[in-house]
N, C-alpha and C positions, 0 to 999 in steps of 0.2 A: 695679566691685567684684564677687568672684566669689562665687557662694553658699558656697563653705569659708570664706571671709576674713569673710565679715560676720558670720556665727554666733560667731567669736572676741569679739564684744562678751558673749557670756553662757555659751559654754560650752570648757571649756579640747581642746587639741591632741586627747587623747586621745578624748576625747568625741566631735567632730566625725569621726575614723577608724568610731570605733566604729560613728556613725549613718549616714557612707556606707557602711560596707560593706555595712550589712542595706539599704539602699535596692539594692544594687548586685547583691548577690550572694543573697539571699532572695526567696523566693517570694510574691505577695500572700497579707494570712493574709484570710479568710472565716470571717463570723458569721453565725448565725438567730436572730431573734427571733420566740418563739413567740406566735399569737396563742392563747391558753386559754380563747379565749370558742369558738375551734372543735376545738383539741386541746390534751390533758393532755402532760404530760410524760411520761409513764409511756409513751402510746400513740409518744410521738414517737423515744423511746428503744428502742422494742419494733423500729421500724422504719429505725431508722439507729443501731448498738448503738454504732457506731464513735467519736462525737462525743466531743468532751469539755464540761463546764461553762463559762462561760466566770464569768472569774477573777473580775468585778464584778456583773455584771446579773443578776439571778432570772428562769428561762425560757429562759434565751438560749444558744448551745452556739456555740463551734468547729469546722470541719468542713473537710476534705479535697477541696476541689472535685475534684480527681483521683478520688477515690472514690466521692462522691456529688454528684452535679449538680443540689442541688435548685432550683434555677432552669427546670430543663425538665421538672421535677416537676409533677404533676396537682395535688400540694398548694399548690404555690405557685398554680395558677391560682385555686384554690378559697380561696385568703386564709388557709389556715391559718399563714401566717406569712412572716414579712419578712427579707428578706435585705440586712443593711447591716453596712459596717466593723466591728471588734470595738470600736475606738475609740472612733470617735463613737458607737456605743451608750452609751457613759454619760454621758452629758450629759444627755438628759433623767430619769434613771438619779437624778444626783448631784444633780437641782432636788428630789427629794422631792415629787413633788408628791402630793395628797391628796384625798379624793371631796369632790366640790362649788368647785371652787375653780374661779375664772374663770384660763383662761391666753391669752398671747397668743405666738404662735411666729412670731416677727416677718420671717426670711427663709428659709421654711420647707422649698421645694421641693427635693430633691423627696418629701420628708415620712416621711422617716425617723420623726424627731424628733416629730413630731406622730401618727405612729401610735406611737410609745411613750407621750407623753403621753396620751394619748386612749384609749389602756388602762389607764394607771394611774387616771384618772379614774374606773374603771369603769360607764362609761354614765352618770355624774353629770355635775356642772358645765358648762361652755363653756369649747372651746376656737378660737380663733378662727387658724386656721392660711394666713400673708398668703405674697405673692412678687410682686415687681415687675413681676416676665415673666410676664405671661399664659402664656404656651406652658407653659413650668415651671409656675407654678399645677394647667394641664391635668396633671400629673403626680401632684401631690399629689391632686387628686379620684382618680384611677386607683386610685392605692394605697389611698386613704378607701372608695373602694364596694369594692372586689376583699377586705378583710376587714371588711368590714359595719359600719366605725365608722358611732355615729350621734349624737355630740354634739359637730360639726365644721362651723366656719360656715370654708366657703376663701374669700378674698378677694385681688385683683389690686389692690395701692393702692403708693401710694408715700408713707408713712407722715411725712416730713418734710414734705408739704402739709398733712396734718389732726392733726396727733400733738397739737398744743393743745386739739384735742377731746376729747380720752382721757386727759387726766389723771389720774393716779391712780386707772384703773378697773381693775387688775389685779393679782389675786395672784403670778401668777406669769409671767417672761416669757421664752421662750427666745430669744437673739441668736448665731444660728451666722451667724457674719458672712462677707459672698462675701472671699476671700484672695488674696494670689497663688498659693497651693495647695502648696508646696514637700509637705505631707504628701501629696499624690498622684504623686510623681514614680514611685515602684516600681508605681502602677496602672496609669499615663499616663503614657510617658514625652515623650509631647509637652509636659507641663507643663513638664518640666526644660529641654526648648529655649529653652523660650517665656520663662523666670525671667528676670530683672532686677531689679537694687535700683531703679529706679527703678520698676517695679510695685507694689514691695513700699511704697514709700514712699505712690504715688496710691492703694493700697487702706488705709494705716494712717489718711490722711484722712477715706476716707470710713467707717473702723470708728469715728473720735471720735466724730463725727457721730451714728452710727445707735448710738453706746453713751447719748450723751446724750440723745437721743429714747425711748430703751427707758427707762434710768432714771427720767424723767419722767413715763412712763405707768405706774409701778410704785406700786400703793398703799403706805402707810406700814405695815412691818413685811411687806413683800413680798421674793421675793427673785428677783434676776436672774441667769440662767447665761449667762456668756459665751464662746461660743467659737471656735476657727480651726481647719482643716485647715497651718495656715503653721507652719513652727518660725522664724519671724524676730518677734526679740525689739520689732521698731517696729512689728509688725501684733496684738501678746500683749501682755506685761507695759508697755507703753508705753503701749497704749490705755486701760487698765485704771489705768494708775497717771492718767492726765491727770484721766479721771472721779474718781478719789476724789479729787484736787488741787481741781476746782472745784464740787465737791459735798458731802451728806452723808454719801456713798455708807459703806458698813463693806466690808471684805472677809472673806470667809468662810473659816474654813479646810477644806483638803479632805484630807485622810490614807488613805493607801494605799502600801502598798508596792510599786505600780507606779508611782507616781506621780514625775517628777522637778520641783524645784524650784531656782529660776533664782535667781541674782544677788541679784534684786530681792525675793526671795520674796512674788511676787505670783503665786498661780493655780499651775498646774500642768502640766507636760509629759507627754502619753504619748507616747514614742521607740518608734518603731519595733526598737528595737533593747533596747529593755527589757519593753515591752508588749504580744500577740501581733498587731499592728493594724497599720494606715499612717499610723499621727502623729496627734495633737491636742494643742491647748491649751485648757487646761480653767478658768476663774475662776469664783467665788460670790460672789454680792455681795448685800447687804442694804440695804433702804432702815430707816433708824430708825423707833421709832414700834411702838404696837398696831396687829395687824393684825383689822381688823374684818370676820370671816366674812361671804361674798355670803349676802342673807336668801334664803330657802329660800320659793319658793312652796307654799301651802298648797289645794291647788285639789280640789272634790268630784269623785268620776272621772266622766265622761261619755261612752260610749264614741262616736267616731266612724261613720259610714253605712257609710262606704265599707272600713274596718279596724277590726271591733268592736275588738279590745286595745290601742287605742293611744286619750289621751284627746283627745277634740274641742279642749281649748280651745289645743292642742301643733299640730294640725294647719293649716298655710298653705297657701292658695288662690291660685295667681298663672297668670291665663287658666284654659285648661282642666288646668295643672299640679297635684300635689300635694305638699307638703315636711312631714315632719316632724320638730320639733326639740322637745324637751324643756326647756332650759333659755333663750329665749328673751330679748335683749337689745336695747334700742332703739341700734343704731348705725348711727347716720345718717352718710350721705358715704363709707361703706363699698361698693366695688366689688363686691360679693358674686358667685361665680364657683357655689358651693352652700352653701344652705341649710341643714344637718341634712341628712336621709334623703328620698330622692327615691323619695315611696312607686308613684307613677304618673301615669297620663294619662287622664285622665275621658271616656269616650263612652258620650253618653246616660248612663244612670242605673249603668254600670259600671264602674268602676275596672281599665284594662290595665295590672297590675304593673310595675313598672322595675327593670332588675336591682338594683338598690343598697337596695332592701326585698328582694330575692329573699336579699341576704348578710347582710343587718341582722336580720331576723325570726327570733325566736326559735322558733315554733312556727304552725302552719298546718293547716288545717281537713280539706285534702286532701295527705297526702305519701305518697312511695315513694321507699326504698331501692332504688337501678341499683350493676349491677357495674363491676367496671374497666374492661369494652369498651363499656358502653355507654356509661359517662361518658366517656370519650373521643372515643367517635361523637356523640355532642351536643355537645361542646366543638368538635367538628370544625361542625359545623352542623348534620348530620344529624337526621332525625326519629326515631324509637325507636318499634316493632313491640311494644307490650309492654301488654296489655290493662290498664285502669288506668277508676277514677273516673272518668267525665266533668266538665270545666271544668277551671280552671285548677289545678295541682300541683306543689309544687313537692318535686323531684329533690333527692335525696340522697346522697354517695357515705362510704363510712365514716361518717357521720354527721353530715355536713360539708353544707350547703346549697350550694347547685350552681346552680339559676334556678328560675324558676316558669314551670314549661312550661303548654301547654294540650293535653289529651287530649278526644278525639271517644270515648271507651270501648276503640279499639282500637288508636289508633295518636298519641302523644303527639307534638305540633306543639314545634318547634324556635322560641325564642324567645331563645334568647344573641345579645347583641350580637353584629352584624358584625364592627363593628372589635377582637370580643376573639377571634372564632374562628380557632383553629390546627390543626395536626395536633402530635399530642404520642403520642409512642413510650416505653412503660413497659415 
């Protein structure tokens, strides 16, 4: 069966023309998502006037890679923001989620989706952001410290060996489930070689699967986003119809006038060809039931030794490590990959910062604003000429935390990871 022929189960002649063409003869479209804990819109607008809003998400804009490259952008290194699909930006978008709420972002890498959630949380709650693949897991830490999230437990598990642990410990759960990808063919066009209905069928088994495992970790009156980069109807509206057939499951409605709906009016399509992105389908789903608010520790502040503004009873000890996480959960059999905020490495009675407090930290005892070349020359590895405080400092560019260097009074010590330092051309 050929991917034209099988789409005829849900969408008519015209339809199917219509969505190769834009796979065929259009350009990938690119989105940003801003992180606003390091820059405003105002500033991001001052500096790229060209963008447009983008038609769903708050913060997030359309952009011209031809025009603006912000990928090789100083900002992107500095975490001021995330560059994913326009599409799949709203998924975590369309979950609503809200401060304090526990979430679990079940196949998460490489963490798009959990750096949206994990802003909308605003430094509240937990979010627990998993992947199968170790390797991919390493991706989503990348992205977790490069914009300073710090309410991010990453974990490497495979969730159908312990998922009966976790029952119903969750407000909210994101399920972007792995697909046969048809929505990245205009990215990749290896994926279009590689397509088969029979991929498409060994990935709709394993989506039941991991839809009925998510479901069941979803507290009562919680809600579950499900979704696919696939526009095949046995990988979408199939999976999603099976769960509500052998469940309580409610389905949620989602309204937009980008949004297309199938046959089945189950969930939602973004087409390429209607929506400025490379395809998703998009479901909401509800488990019945109040949902009973995670209680809120009430804890007297105590500030830590070694980082007076953060409290003691938040910070973890593991060897001579430091972690810390704010909303703290006993989850036992969890593969945990990072803890929260990896604030340092303890020698003798000193704390040597780690970059992921150097992105995290809102404020610091000794800082200095550096310009464009020389925050480039330190991202390069170099050390920086530039008289300054003695001890550690940490480096600012626009107002943007950069790392927490260490100055001798005259010449500030190069401490960025290895494996982040490049040469980048502005």
């Amino acid at each position: 069966m050929t991917f034209k022929e099988h789409l005829l189960s849900w969408m008519s002649e015209k339809e199917i023309e219509d969505l190769i063409s834009s796979l065929n003869e259009e350009k990938s479209k690119h989105a940003v998502l801003l992180n606003t804990n390091k820059i405003s819109d105002e500033s991001f607008l001052e500096m790229f006037p060209n963008v447009n809003p983008h038609p769903i998400v708050k913060h997030a804009y359309l952009y011209d890679k031809d025009e603006y490259d912000l990928g090789k952008n100083i900002l992107h290194d500095l975490g001021a923001y995330y560059l994913q699909d326009p599409s799949a930006m709203c998924v975590s978008y369309l979950l609503g989620i809200n401060r304090n709420e526990k979430i679990l972002d079940l196949c998460a890498a490489p963490g798009g989706k959990t750096v949206q959630a994990s802003m909308a949380l605003d430094g509240t709650g937990l979010l627990i952001s998993n992947d199968l693949s170790h390797q991919r897991a390493g991706l989503i830490l990348q992205n977790v410290e490069r914009l300073g999230l710090g309410n991010v437990v990453i974990t490497n598990n495979d969730f159908s060996a312990i998922y009966q642990d976790y029952q119903e410990r969750f407000d909210k759960i994101i399920l972007d489930a792995p697909c046969s990808g048809s929505g990245m063919f205009r990215k990749q066009r290896e994926m279009e070689e590689d397509w088969s209905y029979q991929k498409v069928l060994k990935f709709a088994e394993i989506q039941k699967e991991l839809i009925k495992i998510a479901y069941s970790m979803l507290k009562k009156g919680g809600k579950l986003i499900y979704s696919t980069c696939s526009f095949s109807e046995e990988e979408d509206e199939c999976v999603v119809e099976e769960l509500l057939k052998n469940t309580d499951a409610k389905l949620l409605d989602i309204d937009n006038d980008y949004f297309v709906v199938s046959k089945k009016h189950i969930g939602v399509h973004l087409l390429p060809n209607v929506f400025p992105g490379e395809g998703h389908y998009i479901a909401l789903i509800e488990k019945p039931g109040e949902l009973n608010p995670t209680a809120q520790k009430q804890v007297k502040f105590k500030a830590n030794k070694y980082v007076s503004s953060l409290q003691d009873i938040y910070v973890n000890r593991f060897g001579d490590s430091l972690f810390y996480l704010q909303n703290d959960d006993a989850f036992k059999k969890l593969s945990v990959i990072r803890k929260g905020v990896k604030l340092g490495e303890i020698s003798g009675d000193i704390l040597k910062y780690d970059h992921h407090y150097a992105t995290f930290v809102s404020q610091f005892d000794n800082e200095l604003e550096i310009d464009l070349q020389s925050a480039i020359k330190y991202l390069s590895g170099e050390s920086l000429n530039i008289p300054s405080k003695r001890g550690f400092i940490l480096l600012k560019y626009k107002g943007i935390n950069l790392d927490i260097a260490k100055s001798d009074g005259n010449i500030i010590k190069n401490r960025y990871p290895k494996y982040l330092r490049k040469k980048i051309s502005q």
